[in-house]
C-alpha positions in Angstrom: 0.0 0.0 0.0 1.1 3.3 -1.2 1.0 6.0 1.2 -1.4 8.6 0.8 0.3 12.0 0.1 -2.1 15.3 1.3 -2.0 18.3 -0.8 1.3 20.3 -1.5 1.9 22.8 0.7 -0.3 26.3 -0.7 2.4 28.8 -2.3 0.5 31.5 -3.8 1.4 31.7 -7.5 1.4 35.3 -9.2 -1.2 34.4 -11.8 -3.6 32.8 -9.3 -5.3 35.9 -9.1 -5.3 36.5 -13.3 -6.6 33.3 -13.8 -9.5 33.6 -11.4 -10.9 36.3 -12.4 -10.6 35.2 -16.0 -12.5 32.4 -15.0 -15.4 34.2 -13.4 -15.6 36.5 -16.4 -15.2 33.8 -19.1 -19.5 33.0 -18.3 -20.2 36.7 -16.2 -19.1 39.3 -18.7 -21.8 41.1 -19.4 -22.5 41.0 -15.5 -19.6 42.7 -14.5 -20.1 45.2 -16.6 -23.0 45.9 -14.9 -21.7 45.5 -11.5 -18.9 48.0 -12.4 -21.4 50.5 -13.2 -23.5 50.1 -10.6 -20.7 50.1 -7.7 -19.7 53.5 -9.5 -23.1 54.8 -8.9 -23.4 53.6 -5.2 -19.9 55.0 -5.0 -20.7 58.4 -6.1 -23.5 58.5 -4.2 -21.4 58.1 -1.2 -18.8 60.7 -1.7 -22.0 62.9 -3.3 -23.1 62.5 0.6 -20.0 64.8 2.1 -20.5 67.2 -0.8 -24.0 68.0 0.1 -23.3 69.3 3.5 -21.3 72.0 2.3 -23.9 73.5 -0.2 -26.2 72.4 2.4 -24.7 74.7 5.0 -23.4 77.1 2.9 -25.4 77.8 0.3 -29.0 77.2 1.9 -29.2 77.1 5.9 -26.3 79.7 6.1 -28.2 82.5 4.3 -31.1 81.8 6.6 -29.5 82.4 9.5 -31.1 85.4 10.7 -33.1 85.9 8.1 -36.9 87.5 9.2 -38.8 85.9 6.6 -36.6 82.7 5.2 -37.7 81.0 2.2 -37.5 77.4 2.5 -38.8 76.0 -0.8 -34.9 76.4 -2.1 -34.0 74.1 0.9 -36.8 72.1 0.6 -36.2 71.2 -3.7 -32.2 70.6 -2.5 -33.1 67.8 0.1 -36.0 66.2 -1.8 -32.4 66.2 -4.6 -30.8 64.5 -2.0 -33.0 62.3 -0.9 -33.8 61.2 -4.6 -30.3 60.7 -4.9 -29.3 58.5 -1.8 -32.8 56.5 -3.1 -30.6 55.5 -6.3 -27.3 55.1 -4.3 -29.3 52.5 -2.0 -30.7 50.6 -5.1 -27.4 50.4 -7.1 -25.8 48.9 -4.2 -28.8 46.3 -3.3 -28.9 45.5 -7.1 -24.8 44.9 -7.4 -24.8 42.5 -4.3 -27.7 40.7 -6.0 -25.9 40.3 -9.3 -22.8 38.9 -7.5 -24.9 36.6 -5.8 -25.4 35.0 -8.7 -22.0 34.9 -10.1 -20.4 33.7 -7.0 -23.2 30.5 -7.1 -22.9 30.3 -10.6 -19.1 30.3 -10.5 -19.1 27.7 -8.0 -21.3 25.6 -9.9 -19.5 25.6 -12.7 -15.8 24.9 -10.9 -17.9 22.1 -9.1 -18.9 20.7 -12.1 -15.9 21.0 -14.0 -13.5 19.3 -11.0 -15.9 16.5 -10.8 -15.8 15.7 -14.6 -11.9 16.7 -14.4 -12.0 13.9 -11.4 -13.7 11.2 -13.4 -10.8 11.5 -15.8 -8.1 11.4 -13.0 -6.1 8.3 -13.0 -6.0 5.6 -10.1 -2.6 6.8 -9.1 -4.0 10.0 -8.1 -6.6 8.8 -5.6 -4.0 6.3 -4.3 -1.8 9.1 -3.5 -4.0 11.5 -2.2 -6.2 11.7 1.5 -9.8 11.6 0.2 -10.7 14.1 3.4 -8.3 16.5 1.7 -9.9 16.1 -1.9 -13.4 17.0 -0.3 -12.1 20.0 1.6 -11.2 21.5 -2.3 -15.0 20.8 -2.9 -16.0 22.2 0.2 -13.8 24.2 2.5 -11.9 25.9 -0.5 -14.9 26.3 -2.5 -16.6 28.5 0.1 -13.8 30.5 0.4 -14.1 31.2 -3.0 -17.7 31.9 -2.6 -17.2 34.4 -0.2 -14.2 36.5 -1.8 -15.9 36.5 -5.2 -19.8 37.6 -3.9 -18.3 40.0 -1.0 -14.3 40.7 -1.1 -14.1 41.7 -5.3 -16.9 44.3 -4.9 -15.6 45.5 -2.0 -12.6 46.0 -2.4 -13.3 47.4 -5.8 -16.0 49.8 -4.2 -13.3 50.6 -1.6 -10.8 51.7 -4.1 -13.2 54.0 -6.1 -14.6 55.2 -3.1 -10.5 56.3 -2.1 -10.3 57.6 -5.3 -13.4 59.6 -5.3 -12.7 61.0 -1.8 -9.0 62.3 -2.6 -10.3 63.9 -5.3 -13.4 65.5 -3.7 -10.9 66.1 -0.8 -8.0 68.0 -3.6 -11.3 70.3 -5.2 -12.4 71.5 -1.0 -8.5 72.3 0.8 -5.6 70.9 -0.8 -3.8 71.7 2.8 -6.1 69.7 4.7 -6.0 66.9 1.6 -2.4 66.7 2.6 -2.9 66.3 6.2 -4.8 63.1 5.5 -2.6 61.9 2.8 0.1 61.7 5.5 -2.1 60.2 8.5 -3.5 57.9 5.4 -0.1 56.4 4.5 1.0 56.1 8.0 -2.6 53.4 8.2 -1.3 52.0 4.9 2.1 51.2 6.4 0.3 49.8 9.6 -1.9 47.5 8.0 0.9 46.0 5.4 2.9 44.9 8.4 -0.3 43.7 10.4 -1.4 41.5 7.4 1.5 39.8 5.8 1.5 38.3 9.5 -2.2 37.7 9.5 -1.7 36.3 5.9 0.7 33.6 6.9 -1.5 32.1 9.2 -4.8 32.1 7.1 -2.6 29.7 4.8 -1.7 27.5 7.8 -5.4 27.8 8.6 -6.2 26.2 5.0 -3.8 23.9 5.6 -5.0 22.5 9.0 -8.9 22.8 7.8 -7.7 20.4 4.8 -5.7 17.8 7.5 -8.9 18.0 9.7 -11.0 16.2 7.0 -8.3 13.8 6.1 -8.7 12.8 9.6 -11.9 12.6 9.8 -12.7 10.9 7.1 -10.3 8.3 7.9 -11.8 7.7 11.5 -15.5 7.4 9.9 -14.7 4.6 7.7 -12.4 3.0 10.5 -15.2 3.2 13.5 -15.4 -1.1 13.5 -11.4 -1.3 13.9 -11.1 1.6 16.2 -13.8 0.1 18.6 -12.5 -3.4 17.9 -9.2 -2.2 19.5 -10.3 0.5 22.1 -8.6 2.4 20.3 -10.6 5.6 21.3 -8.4 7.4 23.4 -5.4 7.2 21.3 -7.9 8.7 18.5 -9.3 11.5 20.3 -5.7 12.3 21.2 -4.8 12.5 17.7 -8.1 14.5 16.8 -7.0 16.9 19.7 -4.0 17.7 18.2 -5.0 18.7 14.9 -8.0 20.4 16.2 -5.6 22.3 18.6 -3.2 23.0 16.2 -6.2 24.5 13.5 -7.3 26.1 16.9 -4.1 28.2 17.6 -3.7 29.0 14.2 -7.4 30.3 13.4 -7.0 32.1 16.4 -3.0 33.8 15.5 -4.3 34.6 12.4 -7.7 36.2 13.6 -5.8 38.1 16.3 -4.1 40.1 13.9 -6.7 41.0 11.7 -9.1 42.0 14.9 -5.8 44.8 15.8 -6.4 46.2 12.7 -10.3 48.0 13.8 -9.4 49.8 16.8 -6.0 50.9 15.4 -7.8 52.0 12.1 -10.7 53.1 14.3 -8.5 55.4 16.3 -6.2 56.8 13.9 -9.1 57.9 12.3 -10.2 59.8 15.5 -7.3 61.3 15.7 -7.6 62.6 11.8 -11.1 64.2 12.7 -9.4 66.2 16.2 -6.4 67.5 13.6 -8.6 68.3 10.7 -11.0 70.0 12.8 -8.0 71.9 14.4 -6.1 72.8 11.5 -9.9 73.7 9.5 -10.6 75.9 12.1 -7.1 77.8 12.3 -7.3 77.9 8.2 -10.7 79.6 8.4 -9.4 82.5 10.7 -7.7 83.4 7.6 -10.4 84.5 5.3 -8.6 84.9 2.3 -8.3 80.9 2.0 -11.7 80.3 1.2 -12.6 77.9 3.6 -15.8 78.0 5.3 -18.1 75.7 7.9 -19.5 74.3 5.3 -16.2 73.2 3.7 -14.9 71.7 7.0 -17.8 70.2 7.9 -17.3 68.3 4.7 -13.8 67.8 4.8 -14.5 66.0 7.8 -17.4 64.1 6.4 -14.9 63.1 3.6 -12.3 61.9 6.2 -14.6 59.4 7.7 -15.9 58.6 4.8 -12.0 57.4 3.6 -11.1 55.4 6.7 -14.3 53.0 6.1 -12.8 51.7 2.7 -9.6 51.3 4.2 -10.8 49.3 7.0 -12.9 47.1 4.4 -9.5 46.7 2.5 -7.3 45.7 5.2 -10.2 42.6 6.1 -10.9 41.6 2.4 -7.3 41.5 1.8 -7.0 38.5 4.4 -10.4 36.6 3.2 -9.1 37.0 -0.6 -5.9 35.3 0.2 -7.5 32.5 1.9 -9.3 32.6 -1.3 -7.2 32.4 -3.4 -5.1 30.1 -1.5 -8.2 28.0 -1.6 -8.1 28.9 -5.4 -4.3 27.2 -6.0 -5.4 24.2 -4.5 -8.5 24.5 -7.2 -6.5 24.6 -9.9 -4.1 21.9 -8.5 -6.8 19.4 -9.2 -8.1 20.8 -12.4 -4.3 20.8 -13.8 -3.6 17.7 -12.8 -2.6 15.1 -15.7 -5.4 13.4 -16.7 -5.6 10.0 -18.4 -5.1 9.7 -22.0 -8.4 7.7 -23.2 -7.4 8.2 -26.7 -7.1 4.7 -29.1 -8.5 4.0 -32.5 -9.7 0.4 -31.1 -13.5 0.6 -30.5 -15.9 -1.9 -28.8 -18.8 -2.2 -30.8 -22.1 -4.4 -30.4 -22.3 -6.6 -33.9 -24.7 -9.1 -35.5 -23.3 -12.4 -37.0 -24.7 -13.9 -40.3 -24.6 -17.4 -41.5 -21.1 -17.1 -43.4 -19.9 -15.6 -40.1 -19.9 -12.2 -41.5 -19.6 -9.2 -38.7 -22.1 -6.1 -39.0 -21.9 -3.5 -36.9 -25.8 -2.7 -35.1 -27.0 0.2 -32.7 -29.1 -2.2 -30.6 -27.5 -4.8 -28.1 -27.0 -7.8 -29.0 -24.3 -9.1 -26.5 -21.9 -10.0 -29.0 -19.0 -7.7 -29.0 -16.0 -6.9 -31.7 -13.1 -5.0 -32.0 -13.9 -1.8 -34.5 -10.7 0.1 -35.9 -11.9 3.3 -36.3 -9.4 4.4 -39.2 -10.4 1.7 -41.7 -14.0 0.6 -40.3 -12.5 -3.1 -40.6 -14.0 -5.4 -37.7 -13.0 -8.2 -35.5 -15.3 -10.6 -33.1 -14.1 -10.2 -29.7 -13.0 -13.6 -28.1 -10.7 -12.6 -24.6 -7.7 -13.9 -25.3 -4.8 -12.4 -22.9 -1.3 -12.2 -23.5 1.6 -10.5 -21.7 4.6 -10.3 -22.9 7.8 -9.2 -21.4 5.8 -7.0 -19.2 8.1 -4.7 -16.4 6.1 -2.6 -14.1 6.3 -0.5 -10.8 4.6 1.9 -8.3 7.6 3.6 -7.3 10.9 4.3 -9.4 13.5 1.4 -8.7 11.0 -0.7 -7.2 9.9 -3.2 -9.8 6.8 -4.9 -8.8 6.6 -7.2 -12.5 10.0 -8.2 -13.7 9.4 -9.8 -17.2 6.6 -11.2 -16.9 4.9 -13.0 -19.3 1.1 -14.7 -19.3 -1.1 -15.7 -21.5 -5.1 -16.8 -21.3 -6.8 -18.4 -24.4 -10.2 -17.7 -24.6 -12.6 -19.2 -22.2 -10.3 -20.1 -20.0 -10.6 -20.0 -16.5 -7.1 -18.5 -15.2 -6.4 -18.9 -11.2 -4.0 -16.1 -9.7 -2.3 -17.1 -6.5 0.6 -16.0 -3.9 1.4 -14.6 -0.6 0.0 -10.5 -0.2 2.2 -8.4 -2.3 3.1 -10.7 -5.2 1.9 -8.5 -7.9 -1.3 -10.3 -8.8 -4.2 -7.3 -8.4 -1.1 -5.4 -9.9 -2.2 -7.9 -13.1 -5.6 -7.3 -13.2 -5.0 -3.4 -12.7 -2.6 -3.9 -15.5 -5.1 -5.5 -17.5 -7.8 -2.9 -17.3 -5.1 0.2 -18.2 -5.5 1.5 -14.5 -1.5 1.9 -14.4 0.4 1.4 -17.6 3.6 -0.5 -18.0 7.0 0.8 -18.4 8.2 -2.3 -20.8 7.0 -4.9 -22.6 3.4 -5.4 -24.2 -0.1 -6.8 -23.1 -2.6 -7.9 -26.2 -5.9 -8.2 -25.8 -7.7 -10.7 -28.9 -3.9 -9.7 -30.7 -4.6 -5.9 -29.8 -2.1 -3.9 -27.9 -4.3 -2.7 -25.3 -2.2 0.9 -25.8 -4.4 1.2 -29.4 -7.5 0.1 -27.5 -9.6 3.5 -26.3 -9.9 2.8 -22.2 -13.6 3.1 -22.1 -14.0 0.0 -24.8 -11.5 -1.5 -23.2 -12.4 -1.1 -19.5 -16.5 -2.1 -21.1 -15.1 -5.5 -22.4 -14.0 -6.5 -18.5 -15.9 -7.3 -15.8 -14.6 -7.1 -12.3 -16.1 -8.2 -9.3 -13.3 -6.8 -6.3 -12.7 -7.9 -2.8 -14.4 -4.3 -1.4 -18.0 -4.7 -2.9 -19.3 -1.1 -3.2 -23.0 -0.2 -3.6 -24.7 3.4 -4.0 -27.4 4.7 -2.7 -30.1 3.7 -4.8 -32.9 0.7 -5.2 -31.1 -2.8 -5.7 -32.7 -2.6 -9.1 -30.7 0.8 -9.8 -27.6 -1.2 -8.1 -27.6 -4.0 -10.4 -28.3 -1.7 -13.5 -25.2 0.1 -12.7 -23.5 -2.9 -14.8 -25.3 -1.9 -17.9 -27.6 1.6 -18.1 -29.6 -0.3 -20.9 -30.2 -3.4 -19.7 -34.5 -3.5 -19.2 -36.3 -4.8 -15.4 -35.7 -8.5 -17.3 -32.4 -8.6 -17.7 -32.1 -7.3 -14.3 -34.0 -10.5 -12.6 -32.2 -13.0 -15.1 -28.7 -11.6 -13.9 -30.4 -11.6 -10.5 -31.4 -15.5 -11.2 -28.0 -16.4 -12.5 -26.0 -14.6 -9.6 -28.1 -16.3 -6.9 -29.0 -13.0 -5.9 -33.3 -13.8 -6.3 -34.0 -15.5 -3.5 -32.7 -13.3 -0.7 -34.0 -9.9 -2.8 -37.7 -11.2 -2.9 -37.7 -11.8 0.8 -36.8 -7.6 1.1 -39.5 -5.7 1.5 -39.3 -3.7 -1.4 -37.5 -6.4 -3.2 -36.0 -5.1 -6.4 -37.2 -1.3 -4.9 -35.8 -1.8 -2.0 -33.6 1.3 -0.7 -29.8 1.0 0.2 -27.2 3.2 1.6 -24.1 3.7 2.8 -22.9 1.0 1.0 -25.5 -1.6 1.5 -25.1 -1.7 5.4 -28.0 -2.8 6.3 -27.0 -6.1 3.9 -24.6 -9.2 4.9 -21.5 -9.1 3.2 -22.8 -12.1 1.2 -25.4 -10.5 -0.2 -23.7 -7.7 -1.5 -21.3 -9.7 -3.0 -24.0 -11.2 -4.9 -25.2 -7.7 -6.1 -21.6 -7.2 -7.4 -22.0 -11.1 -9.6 -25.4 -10.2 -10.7 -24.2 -6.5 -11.9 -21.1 -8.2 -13.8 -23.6 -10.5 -15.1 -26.1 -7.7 -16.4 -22.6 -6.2 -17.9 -22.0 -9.4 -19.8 -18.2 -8.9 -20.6 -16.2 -10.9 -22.7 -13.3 -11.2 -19.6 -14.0 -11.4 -15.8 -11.9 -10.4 -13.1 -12.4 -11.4 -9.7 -10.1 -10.2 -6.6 -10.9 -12.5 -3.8 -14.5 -12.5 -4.6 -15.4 -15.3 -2.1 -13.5 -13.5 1.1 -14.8 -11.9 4.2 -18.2 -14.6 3.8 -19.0 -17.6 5.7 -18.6 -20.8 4.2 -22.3 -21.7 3.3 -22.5 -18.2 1.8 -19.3 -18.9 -0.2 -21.0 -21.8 -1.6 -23.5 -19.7 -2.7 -21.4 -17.3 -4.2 -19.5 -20.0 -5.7 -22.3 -20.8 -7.6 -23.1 -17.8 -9.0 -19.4 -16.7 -10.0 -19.5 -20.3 -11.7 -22.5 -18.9 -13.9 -20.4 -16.1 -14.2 -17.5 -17.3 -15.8 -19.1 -19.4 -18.4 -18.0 -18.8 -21.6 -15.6 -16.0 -20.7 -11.8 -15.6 -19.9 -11.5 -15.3 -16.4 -8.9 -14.3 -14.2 -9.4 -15.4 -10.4 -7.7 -14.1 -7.7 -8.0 -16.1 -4.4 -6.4 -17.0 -1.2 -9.0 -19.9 -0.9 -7.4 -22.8 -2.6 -10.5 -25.2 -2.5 -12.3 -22.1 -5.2 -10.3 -22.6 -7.8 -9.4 -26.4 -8.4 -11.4 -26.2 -11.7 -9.1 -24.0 -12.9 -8.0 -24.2 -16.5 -4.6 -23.1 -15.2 -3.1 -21.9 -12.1 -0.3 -19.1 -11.9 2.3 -19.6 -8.7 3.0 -15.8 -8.3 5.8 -15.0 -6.5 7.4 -11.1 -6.6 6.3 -10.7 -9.8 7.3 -13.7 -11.4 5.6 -16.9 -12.4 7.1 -19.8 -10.4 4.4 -22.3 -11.0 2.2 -23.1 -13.3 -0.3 -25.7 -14.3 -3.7 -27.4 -13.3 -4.5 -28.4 -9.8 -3.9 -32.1 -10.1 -0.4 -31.5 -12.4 0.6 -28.6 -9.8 -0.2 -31.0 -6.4 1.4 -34.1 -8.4 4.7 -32.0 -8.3 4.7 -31.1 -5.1 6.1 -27.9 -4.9 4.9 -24.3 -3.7 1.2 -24.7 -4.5 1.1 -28.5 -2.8 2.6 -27.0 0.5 0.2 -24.2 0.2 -2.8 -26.4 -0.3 -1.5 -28.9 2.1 -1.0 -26.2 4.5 -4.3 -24.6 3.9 -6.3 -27.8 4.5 -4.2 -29.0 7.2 
């Protein structure tokens, strides 16, 4: 067994960022086009706000002052103005979060999508090598993430920037000397809140980090409960568990703390701003020729709230969008990874045979199956005949696990694999199926290099019934029908027949409809096995492969099973995998395997006549 590598450790790339957003506008042009305009508005709006109290105060409530008979209409038609205009301010922003709204889900839906069918096409190696907790926590943990920078942190920190940009040059048109006062207070917050979140920043990663061991672990534990209470092995777990959860503790809580220093110190600089500008406004004013007047402090200091609000909102986005986008790399780690090449110009095609044995290629199924070169149309009958020749292959560089081997299985034959655990013999059925690919040497299939076959026809041609039976959730009829989407309700109970699988179904209360889950618990492992022969059977392959199909059962079951792997097996080449000697005496041929070689080889009676590895293994098994 391979051991399961997690993700590499997050490193920001520069075009992270580039290619996110490129994503999210390759399907949302149009609406962030509209979201651009509309965060302008609500922007405007806002700066607009500070404006308006200086013509308020000096150009309508000023005059008034001491005024005997004041005419108000001019005051009233300038705040009914107002008023129209912080109407239209409220609805561009309520109609700009909606929008994103709907490209952050629709973004999400789409990267969902596209990992999963980027998954599907992932080979074996990958899932061997990675923590399944740690692949859910890209479509779960880091997908949220992304939810969240995309729907809140892009428009607000775009908003944030406009609304800066707005203010400094509302700020330049009122007093440029008090502009420069908060120019220099500004870059002083600026300076404090780079320091404050590169630290911050560091942790968020670790945070992602720990979120995506957390899962591992967990998801580990859950399909471990039986061994870990079979051992009372509970403490020792929750120790473990503590650890991580202590360790994603501490750091949620570093990485938090620095973020939560920047509000008050933000908060309070910005107090300090008002006292100054208020000062230096009111020592400026003495001075009449200057210009300034209460209206134009009054605004100014409007203005200088206004500016430490989207720097505030900066400094916290800029933490979420690096988690984001730390969530992101991982993202795109999955959706670049090398997927399997499925490519071949071998098809598998259903054909009908006339009398002079002539092949035609039909639409419908007819359950006899041939070889289709798609370059010259030319067809030939599939038969399962196996060979490998010279065959090298291994997991890990310098660690052969086949040394030039060599097999071969003539159609129909029934081909028995056996040998202590590690010998390489599921490495030959994986090898058989194209889940790994050799580094030397060649494996045919009917004459075919299996390299020219596409994997899909190939992988449709073999049936496998594994040591791990897996069911989904689903009716047993839906279960079964897994083997072949076609097949109608009467192929379903003939494969059930055949497979043995009947009698115990129509004794459900549902039968056929009867609802399982997680993994058929609520079935013997007997029973699910016969689910697995009876979906093979449905499948109707030209070449079975069964990996200790008869283990984990009691012996009456096994007889049972037996029976319907025999039914199985008729008529196809079959590779059997077993540890239980007495399952395969009717083999055609038995292979000794022993680190990946062939050391034996022959039928029972030849093979226990010659008294070698396979009569002290049966011996020893029986004895």
């Amino acid at each position: 067994m391979r051991k399961k590598q997690p993700f590499k450790k997050v490193q920001l790339k520069k075009g992270t960022a580039k290619r996110m957003l490129l994503y999210v506008l390759r399907n949302y042009y149009a609406y962030f086009i509209a979201v651009i305009f509309l965060i302008f508005v609500s922007c405007f709006v806002n700066v607009a706000n500070s404006l308006f109290l200086q013509v308020l105060l000096d150009d309508y409530i000023t005059p008034l002052i001491g005024t005997k008979n004041p005419n108000w209409i001019p005051l009233l038609k300038f705040i009914i103005y107002m008023s129209i205009v912080y109407v239209i301010g409220t609805f561009a922003t309520f109609l700009y979060n909606r929008i994103m709204i709907r490209i952050s889900q629709g973004t999400l839906k789409n990267i969902r999508n596209e990992m999963f069918l980027h998954m599907q096409k992932l080979p074996l190696r990958y899932f061997y090598t990675h923590e399944y907790g740690d692949i859910m926590s890209v479509y779960t943990n880091d997908t949220d993430t992304l939810r969240e920078m995309i729907g809140q942190g892009l428009p607000q920190i775009f908003s944030s920037i406009l609304t800066i940009i707005m203010v400094l040059i509302a700020m330049v048109k009122t007093n440029i000397y008090l502009t420069c006062l908060v120019l220099i207070i500004t870059f002083g917050m600026v300076a404090i809140i780079k320091k404050v979140t590169k630290t911050g920043s560091e942790y968020f990663l670790k945070v992602q980090e720990s979120i995506g061991k957390i899962n591992g672990f967990m998801e580990e534990m859950l399909n471990a409960q039986k061994v870990v209470k079979s051992f009372s092995y509970e403490n020792v777990v929750k120790e473990k568990f503590n650890t991580l959860n202590n360790t994603l503790c501490e750091d949620s809580i570093k990485a938090n703390k620095y973020i939560l220093l920047i509000f008050p110190m933000i908060g309070n600089i910005s107090n300090i701003q008002y006292v100054l500008i208020a000062i230096l406004g009111g020592i400026l004013s003495i001075n009449s020729n200057l210009g300034i007047t209460l209206g134009s402090i009054a605004s100014f200091l409007q203005l200088s709230k206004t500016i430490a609000g989207p720097i505030q909102q900066i400094s916290l986005e800029i933490n979420s969008i690096v988690l984001a986008l730390a969530g992101a790399e991982r993202i795109f780690d999955l959706l670049d990874e090398e997927i399997e090449d499925y490519t071949g110009h071998i098809d598998l095609v259903n054909v009908d045979i006339s009398k002079d044995s002539t092949l035609t290629e039909v639409t419908y199924v007819t359950n006899t199956w041939a070889w289709k070169n798609v370059i010259d149309g030319s067809l030939k009958k599939v038969e399962g005949k196996v060979q490998f020749f010279d065959v090298g292959f291994e997991y890990k560089e310098n660690t052969p696990i086949l040394k030039n081997f060599g097999l071969y299985a003539n159609p129909g034959q029934k081909v028995a694999l056996i040998g202590a655990t590690g010998a390489g013999k599921t490495t030959i059925a994986n090898l058989i199926n194209r889940f790994y690919d050799i580094q030397h040497g060649k494996i045919l299939f009917d004459g075919i290099n299996i390299t020219d076959i596409k994997k899909c026809a190939l992988r449709n041609s073999i049936g496998m019934v594994l040591q791990d039976t897996n069911l989904f959730t689903g009716t047993i009829m839906e279960n079964i029908r897994y083997g072949n989407l076609s097949a109608s309700d009467e192929d379903i109970y003939n494969a059930s027949k055949l497979a043995h699988a009947h009698d115990f179904i129509s004794k459900l209360p549902d039968r056929y409809n009867t609802k399982i889950s997680n993994n058929g618990e609520d079935l013997s492992e007997g029973q699910r096995k016969l689910l697995a022969i009876a979906q093979a059977i449905v499948n109707n392959p030209p070449v079975m492969i069964l990996d200790e199909a008869t283990s984990s059962i009691d012996t009456r079951t096994e007889k049972l099973v037996q029976k319907g792997m025999d039914e199985l097996m008729k008529g196809r080449t079959s590779f059997v995998i077993a540890h239980r000697l007495q399952t395969i005496q009717d083999a055609d041929v038995i292979l000794v395997i022993d680190h990946g070689e062939i050391i034996e080889r022959g039928k029972h009676q030849d093979l226990i006549n010659h008294r070698g590895i396979y009569y002290n293994l049966y011996m020893g098994a029986f004895s």
